[in-house]
C-alpha positions in Angstrom: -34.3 42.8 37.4 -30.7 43.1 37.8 -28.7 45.6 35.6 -26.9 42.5 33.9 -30.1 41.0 33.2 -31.8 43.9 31.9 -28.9 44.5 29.4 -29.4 41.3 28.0 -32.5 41.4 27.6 -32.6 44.6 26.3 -29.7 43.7 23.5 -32.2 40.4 22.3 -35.1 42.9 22.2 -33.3 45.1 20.0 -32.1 42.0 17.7 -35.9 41.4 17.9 -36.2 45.2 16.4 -33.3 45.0 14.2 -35.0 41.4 12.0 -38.7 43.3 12.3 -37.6 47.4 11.5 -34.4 46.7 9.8 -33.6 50.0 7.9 -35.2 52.1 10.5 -32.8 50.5 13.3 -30.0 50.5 11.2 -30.4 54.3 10.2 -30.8 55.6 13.9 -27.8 53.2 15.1 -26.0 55.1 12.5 -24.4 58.4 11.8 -27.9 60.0 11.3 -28.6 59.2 15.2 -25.9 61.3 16.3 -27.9 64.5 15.0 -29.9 66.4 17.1 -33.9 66.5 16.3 -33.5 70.2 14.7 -30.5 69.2 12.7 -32.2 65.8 11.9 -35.7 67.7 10.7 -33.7 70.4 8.5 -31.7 68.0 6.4 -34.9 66.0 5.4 -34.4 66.1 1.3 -37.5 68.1 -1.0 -38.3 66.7 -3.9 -36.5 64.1 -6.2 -36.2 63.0 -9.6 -40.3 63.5 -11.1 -41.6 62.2 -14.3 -44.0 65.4 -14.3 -44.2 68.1 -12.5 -45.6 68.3 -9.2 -47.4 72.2 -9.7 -50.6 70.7 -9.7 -50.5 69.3 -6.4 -49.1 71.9 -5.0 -51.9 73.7 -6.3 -54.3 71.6 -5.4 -52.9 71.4 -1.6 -53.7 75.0 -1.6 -56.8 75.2 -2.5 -57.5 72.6 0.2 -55.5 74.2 3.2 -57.8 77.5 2.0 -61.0 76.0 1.9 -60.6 73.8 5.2 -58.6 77.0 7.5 -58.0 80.1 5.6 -56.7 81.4 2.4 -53.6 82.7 4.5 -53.3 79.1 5.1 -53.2 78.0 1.6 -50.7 80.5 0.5 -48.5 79.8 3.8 -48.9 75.6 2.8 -48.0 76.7 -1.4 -44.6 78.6 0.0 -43.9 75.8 2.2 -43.8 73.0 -0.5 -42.5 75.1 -3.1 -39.4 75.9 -0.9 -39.4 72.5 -0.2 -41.6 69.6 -1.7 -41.9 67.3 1.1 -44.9 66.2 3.1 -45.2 64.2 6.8 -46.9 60.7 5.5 -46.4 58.4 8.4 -49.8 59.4 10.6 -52.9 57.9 10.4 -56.0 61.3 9.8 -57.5 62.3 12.6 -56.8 64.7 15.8 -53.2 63.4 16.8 -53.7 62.2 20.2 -51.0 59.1 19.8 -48.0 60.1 21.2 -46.8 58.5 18.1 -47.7 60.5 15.8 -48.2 64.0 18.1 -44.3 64.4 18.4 -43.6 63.1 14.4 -45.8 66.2 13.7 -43.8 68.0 16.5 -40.0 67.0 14.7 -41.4 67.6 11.3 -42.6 71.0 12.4 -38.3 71.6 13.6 -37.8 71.5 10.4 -40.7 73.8 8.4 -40.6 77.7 7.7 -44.0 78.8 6.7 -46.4 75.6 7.2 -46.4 71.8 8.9 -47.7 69.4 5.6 -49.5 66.7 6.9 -51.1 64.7 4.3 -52.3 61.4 6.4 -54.0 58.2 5.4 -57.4 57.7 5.3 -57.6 54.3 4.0 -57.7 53.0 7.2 -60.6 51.4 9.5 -61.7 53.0 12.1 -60.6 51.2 14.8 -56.8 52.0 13.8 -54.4 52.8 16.7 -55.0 56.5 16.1 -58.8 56.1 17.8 -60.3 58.8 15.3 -63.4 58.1 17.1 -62.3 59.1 20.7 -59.2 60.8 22.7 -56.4 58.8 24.1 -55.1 59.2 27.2 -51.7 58.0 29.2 -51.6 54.5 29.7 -53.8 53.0 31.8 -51.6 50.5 33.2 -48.3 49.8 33.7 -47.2 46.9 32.0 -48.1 48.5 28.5 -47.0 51.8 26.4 -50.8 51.3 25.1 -53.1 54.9 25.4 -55.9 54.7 26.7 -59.2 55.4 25.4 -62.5 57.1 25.8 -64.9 57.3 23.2 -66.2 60.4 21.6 -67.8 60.1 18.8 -70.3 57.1 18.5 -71.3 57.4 14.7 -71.1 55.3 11.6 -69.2 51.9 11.8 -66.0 51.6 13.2 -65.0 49.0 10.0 -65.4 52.2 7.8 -62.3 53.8 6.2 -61.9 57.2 8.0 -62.0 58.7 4.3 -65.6 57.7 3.6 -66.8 57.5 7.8 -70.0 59.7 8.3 -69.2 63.3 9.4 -70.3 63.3 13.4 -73.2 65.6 14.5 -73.3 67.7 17.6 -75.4 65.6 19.7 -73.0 62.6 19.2 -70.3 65.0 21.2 -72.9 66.4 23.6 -73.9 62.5 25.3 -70.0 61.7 25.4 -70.2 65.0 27.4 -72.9 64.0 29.3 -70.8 60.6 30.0 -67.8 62.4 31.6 -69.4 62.4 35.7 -69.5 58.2 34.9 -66.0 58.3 33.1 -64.3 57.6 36.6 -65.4 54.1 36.9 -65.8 53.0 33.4 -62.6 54.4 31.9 -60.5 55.0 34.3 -60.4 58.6 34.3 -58.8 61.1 36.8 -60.4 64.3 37.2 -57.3 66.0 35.5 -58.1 63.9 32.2 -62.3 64.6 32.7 -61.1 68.0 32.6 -58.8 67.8 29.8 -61.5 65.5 28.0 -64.0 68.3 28.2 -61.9 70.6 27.1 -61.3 68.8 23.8 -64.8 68.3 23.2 -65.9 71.5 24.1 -63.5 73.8 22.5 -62.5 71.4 19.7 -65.4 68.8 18.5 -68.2 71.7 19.3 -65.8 74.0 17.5 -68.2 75.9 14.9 -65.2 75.3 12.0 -65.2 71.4 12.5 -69.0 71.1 12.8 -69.9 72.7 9.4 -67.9 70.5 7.6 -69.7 67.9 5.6 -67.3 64.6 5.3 -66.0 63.2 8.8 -62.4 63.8 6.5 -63.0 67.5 6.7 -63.9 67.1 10.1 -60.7 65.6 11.5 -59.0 68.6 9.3 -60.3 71.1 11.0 -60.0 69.4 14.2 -56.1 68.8 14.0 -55.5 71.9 13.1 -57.5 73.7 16.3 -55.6 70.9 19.0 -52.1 71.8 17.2 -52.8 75.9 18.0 -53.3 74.7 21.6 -50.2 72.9 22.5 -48.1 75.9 23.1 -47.5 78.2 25.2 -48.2 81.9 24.5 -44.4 82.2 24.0 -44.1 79.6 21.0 -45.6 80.6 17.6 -45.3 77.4 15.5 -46.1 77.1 11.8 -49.6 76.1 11.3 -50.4 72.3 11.1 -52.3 71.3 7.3 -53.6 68.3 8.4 -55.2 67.1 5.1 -56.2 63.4 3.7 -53.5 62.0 1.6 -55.7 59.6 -0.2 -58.2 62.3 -1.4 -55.8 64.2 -2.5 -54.4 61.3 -4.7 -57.9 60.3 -6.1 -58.1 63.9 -7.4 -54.7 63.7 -9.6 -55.6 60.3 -10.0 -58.5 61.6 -11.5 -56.9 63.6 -13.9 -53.9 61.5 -14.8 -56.1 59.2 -16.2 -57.3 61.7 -19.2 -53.8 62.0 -20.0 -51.7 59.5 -21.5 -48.4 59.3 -21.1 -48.5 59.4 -16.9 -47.3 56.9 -14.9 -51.1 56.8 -13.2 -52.6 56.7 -17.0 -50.3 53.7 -17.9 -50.3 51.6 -14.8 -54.3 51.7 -14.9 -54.7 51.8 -18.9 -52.0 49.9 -20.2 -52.7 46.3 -19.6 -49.0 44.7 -20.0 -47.9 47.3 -17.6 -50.3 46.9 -15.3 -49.8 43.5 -15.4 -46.0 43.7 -14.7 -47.0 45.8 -11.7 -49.2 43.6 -10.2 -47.0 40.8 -10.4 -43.6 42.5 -9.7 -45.0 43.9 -6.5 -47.5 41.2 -5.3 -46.6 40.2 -1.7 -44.8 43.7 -1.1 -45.8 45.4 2.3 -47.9 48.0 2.1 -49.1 46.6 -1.4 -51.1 44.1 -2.0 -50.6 39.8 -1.4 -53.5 37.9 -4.1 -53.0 34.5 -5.6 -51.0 31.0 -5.1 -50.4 30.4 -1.7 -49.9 33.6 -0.4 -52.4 34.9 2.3 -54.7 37.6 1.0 -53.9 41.0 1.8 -54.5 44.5 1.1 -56.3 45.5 -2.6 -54.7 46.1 -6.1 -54.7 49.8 -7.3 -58.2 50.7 -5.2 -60.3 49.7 -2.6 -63.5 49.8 -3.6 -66.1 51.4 -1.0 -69.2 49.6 0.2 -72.5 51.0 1.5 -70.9 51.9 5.4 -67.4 53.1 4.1 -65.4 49.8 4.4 -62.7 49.0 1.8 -63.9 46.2 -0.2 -60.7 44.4 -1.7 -60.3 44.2 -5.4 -59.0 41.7 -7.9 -57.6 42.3 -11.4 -58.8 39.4 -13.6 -56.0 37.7 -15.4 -55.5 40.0 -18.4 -55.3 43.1 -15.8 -58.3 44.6 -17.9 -61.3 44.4 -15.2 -61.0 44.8 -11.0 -63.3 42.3 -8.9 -64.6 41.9 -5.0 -65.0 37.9 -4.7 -67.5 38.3 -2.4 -69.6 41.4 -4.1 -70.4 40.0 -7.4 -72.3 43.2 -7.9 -68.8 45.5 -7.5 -66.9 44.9 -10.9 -65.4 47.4 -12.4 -63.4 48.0 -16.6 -60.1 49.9 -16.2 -61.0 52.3 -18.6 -61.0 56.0 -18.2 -64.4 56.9 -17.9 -65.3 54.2 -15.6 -62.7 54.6 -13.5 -62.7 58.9 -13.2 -66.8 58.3 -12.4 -66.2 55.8 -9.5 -63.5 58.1 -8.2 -65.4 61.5 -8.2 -68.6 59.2 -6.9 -66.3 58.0 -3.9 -67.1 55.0 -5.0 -63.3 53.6 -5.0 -60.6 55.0 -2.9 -56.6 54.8 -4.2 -54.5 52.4 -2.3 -51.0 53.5 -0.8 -49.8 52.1 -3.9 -51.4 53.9 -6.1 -51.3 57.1 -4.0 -47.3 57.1 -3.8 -47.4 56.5 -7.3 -49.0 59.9 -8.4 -47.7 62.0 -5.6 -44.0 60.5 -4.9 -43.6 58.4 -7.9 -44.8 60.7 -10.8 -44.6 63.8 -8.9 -41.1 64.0 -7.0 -42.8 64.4 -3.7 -40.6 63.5 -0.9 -42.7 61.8 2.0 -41.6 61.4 5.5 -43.3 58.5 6.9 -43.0 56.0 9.9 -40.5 52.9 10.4 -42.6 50.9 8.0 -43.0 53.0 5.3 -39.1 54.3 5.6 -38.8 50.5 3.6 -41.8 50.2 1.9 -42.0 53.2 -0.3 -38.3 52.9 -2.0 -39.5 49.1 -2.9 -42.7 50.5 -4.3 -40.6 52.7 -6.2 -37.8 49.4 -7.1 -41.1 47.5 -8.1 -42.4 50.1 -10.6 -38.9 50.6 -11.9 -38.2 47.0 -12.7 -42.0 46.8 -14.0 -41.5 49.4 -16.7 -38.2 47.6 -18.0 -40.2 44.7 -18.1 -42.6 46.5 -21.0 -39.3 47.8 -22.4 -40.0 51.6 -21.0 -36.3 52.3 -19.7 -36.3 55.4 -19.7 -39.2 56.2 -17.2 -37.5 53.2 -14.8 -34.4 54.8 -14.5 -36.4 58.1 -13.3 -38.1 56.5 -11.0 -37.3 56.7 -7.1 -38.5 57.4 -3.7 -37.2 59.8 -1.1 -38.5 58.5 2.6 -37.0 60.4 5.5 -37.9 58.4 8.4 -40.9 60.8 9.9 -42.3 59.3 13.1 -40.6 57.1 16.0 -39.3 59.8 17.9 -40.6 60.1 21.7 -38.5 62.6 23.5 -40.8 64.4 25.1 -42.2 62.5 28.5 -44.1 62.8 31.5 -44.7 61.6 34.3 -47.4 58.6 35.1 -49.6 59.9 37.5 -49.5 57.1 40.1 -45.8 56.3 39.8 -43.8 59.5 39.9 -40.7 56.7 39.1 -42.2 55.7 36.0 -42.9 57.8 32.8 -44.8 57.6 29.5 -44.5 59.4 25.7 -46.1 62.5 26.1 -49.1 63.3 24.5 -52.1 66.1 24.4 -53.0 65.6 28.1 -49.8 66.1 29.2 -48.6 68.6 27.2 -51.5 71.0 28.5 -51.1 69.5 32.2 -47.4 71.3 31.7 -48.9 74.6 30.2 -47.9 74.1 26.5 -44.7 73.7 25.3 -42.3 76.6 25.8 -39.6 78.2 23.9 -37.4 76.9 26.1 -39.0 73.1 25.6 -39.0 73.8 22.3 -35.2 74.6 22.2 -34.4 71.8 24.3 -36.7 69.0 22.6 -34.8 70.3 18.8 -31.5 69.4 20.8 -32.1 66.3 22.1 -30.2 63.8 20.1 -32.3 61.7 17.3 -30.9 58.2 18.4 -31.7 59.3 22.3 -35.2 60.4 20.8 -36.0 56.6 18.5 -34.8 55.1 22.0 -37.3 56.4 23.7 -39.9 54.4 21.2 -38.4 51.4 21.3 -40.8 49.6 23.9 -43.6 51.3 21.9 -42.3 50.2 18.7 -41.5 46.7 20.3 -45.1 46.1 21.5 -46.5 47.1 18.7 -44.7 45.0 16.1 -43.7 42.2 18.3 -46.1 39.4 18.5 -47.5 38.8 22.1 -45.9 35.2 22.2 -42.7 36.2 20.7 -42.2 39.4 23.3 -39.7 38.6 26.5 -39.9 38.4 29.8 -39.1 42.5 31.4 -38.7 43.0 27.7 -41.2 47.3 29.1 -38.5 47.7 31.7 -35.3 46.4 29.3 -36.2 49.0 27.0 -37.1 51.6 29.0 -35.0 55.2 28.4 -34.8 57.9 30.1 -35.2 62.0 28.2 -34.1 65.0 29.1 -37.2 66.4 28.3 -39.8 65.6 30.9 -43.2 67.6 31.4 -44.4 68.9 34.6 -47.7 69.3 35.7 -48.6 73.0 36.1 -51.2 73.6 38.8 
């Protein structure tokens, strides 16, 4: 491809980019872009304007962080979000193998003191991009940014949400062991990556602290936080990762919000015209919930409700917003009314949506969440939508109080390495390679928190492009037009 061919190609892609991720492009094409990663991660605002204050959660993020690592790790999580109260939302739970969300964790952690908040989704299948039932590896070819896979953990089903997935046993770990001599052949492995996949499965999955746990939730927890304390060098002391579930930490103050009237979680779910209001003003919204007319069904309203294996199970408020359905499970109805809904909850019987989630903890709470180029747009209309819904019910007071602070939190792939059979080529950087290089160093580490954030988002754009660009709709060269270069590249340390 010529240069003036690739250019142009590359500026279409990018208009491509610009219609799809509009604020995101637009913020990183901006002043923001010219700020390096450490300056970038520093600035991200705390908390916001709160219609209650966000002590419990804080609270109750502690008492998590010490009952999944360490006491020490509670207290370090509680100074942390009291110096500033803002969490990394834009992963998927499970170990961070993506690339994608590996070096979000790693530009979040530029800008934290005393702890790395992670509260990620588990409202999710499975089978999500994040693999939480396997490790991903580099690429596997070259005409795609995709990792690839090897499977890990054969339990459960791979519909189930990763919040309700069975917790995986020891021998599940021990045959994916016993897979690794075949792993050549039927996934493509090199004898670096068999090595490196041992490794993980040995010294993390068989870890004593990640088999003990009971929920597969726990699991990935526990998990996280153990790859995170191997990814540097012996130079590099990083804050410690909390790697917790956002969604079960929402159906707790969910829980409690509903026994007390006056919260934005109690109305929404009690009060009918509200409720109402919300369902309508927001219906269609990303990230919310698309029911009725002739809009195609998407996503669940308020909850998912949670089947036999662990799947979400979409529900339906009838039309006076007093009852929640499933169409197809006639058997799965369910009163909004306190009781009811505060028994399903602690039963694990319904799960919060990311609606309803961002409504107790951002919403409600203040809670500034850092999330990926989708959410960056999604939560402040959440926020819009609930605002203009309480005017509608006459509540202006509440809907001037309401809003949504959304750093953009993931995106950023400066650090690279090398693909293993094309020295010329290079891919994001991800757990493999960081421990091919020897762990990041304090010198990586001051060089990745200069690297530029626009440079940095550049770096994703074929990523980014693949992923949200529909197969049909993508260009011809469109991997090589987007294709940019860091000054960050890992080595491979014999």
């Amino acid at each position: 491809m010529s240069a003036g061919i690739r250019e142009r190609t590359r500026e279409r892609c990018l208009n491509q980019l610009r219609d799809a991720i509009p604020e995101a492009m637009a913020l990183m094409e901006g002043p923001a872009g010219e700020l390096s990663l450490a300056e970038y991660a520093r600035a991200m605002p705390g908390g916001g304007a709160a219609l209650q204050d966000g002590e419990d959660m804080i609270a109750l993020a502690e008492r998590e962080a010490a009952r999944l690592f360490s006491p020490a790790a509670g207290a370090a999580l509680r100074r942390e979000l009291e110096n500033r109260f803002l969490v990394l939302t834009a992963n998927h739970h499970g170990v961070d193998f993506h690339p994608e969300f590996l070096q979000g964790d790693l530009v979040f952690a530029l800008g934290c003191r005393d702890a790395v908040p992670l509260f990620a989704c588990g409202g999710v299948p499975c089978n999500n991009l994040a693999y939480p039932r396997g490790l991903l590896l580099p690429p596997r070819r070259q005409d795609t940014t995709k990792p690839g896979r090897f499977p890990a953990l054969a339990v459960g089903d791979r519909h189930a949400f990763v919040s309700a997935q069975l917790p995986f046993q020891a021998s599940h770990v021990r045959s994916a062991l016993d897979s690794l001599p075949n792993a050549e052949r039927s996934a493509q492995l090199s004898p670096d990556e068999r090595e490196f996949a041992a490794e993980m499965l040995t010294a993390i999955y068989l870890h004593p602290s990640v088999l003990r746990r009971e929920t597969f939730r726990d699991q990935m927890s526990a998990a996280n936080a153990l790859l995170w304390t191997r990814l540097t060098s012996r130079d590099l002391r990083l804050p410690p990762l909390a790697s917790l579930e956002f969604q079960h930490l929402c159906g707790i103050l969910v829980a409690g919000d509903i026994q007390r009237p006056g919260t934005l979680v109690h109305d929404l779910l009690l009060e009918p015209e509200l409720t109402k209001a919300i369902f309508h003003t927001l219906n269609g919204a990303r990230a919310c919930w698309s029911m009725g007319g002739d809009i195609p069904p998407r996503g669940s309203f308020l909850f998912w409700g949670l089947d036999e294996k662990g799947r979400g199970i979409a529900l339906y408020p009838d039309p006076e917003c007093r009852t929640l359905f499933a169409p197809r499970r006639p058997d799965m109805r369910l009163e909004l009314e306190s009781r009811s809904l505060k028994n399903a909850l602690l039963s694990r019987r319904l799960l919060p949506t990311l609606y309803l989630s961002f409504a107790a903890a951002a919403l409600a709470r203040g809670l500034s969440c850092a999330g990926g180029v989708f959410q960056y747009a999604y939560l402040p209309r959440m926020a819009e939508g609930t605002a203009e819904a309480l005017r509608r019910c006459g509540d202006d007071a509440r809907a001037d109080r309401i809003s949504a602070r959304c750093p953009l939190g993931a995106g950023f792939h400066a650090l690279r390495a090398a693909d293993s059979e094309n020295a010329a080529m290079d891919h994001a950087a991800g757990p493999a390679d960081i421990l091919r290089h020897g762990g990041i160093s304090v010198q990586d580490w001051e060089r990745f928190g200069n690297i530029r954030t626009r440079d940095a988002f550049s770096c994703s754009l074929a990523f980014q492009y693949e992923d949200i660009i529909p197969e049909k709709e993508r260009l011809p060269g469109w991997l090589e037009a987007l294709r940019h270069s860091s000054s960050l590249m890992l080595s491979h340390q014999p």
